[in-house]
C-alpha positions, 0 to 999 in steps of 0.5 A, spaced: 917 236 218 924 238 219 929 239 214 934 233 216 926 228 215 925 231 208 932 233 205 938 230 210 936 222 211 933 221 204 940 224 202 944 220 205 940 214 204 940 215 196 947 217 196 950 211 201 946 205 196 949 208 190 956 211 191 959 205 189 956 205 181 960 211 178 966 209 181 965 202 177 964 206 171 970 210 172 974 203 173 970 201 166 973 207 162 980 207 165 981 200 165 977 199 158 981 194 156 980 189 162 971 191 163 972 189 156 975 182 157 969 181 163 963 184 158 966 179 153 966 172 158 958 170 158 954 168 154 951 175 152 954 177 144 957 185 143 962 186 148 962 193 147 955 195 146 954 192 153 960 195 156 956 203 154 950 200 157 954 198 163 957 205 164 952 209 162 947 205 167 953 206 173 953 214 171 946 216 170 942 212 175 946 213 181 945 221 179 936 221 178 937 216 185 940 221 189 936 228 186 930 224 186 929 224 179 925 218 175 928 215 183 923 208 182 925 207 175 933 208 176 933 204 183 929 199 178 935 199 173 941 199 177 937 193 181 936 189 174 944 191 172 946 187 179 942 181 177 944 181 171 951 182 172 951 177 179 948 171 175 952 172 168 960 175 172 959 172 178 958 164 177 960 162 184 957 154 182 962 154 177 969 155 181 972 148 184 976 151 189 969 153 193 971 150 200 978 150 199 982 153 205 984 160 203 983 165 198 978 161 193 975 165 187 968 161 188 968 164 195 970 171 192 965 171 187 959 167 191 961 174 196 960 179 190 954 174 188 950 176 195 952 183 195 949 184 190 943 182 191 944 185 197 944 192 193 937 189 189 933 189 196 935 196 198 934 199 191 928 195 190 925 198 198 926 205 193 921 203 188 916 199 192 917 203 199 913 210 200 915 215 205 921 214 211 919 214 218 920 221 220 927 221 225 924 223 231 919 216 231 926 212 230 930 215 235 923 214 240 922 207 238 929 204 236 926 196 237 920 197 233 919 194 226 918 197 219 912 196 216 914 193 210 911 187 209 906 188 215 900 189 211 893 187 214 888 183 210 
């Protein structure tokens, strides 16, 4: 094992899946007033409650995700927070202007809704996944597939 299979890929891994959250955590905190008429726009009572949570879940959980600390029930948070705020802040369904020619707010919602379960798979390949493929194998045999989901009865 070489230190790029046990400390650099994984780092980089975890890093790149979680970069964005406290960047969204600050916005929150130097932007309070607009978080704060987002957190207040669904159906979930306490505004500010939910906007500590947000920023606490955005700050903290990246951290145990990159150091690899309580990795699995971070990843499993963060990818909770991603279907939660994708079903209640990102209501694409709800827009008119859908397939209107140009710049629409349901096709820019029904984007951020997909990326958002797209950040739910990768997180939730950390909490289900073992260990990576070493380097040297993908490198060898870049064509080949994963063995996520390819179980043998």
């Amino acid at each position: 094992m070489t230190w790029l299979n046990l400390v650099g890929i994984p780092f980089l891994i975890r890093f790149c899946l979680v970069v964005l959250f406290p960047f969204s955590a600050l916005d929150k905190i130097f932007d309070w007033k607009g978080a704060m008429k987002q957190a207040t726009s669904s159906v979930l009572p306490g505004g500010p409650v939910l906007l500590v949570v947000a920023i606490v879940v955005e700050l903290v959980c990246p951290i145990m995700v990159v150091v690899g600390w309580h990795d699995r029930l971070a990843a499993f948070l963060i990818a909770g927070f991603c279907v939660v705020t994708a079903v209640l802040y990102h209501e694409f369904w709800r827009y008119g202007d859908f397939w209107a020619k140009g710049d629409s707010q349901g096709r820019s919602h029904f984007w951020d809704f997909l990326k958002n379960f797209g950040l739910v798979g990768g997180l939730m390949l950390l909490v289900f996944s073992s260990a990576l493929s070493p380097v040297q194998d993908v490198v060898a045999h870049p064509l080949s597939s994963s063995p996520y989901g390819m179980t043998q009865p």
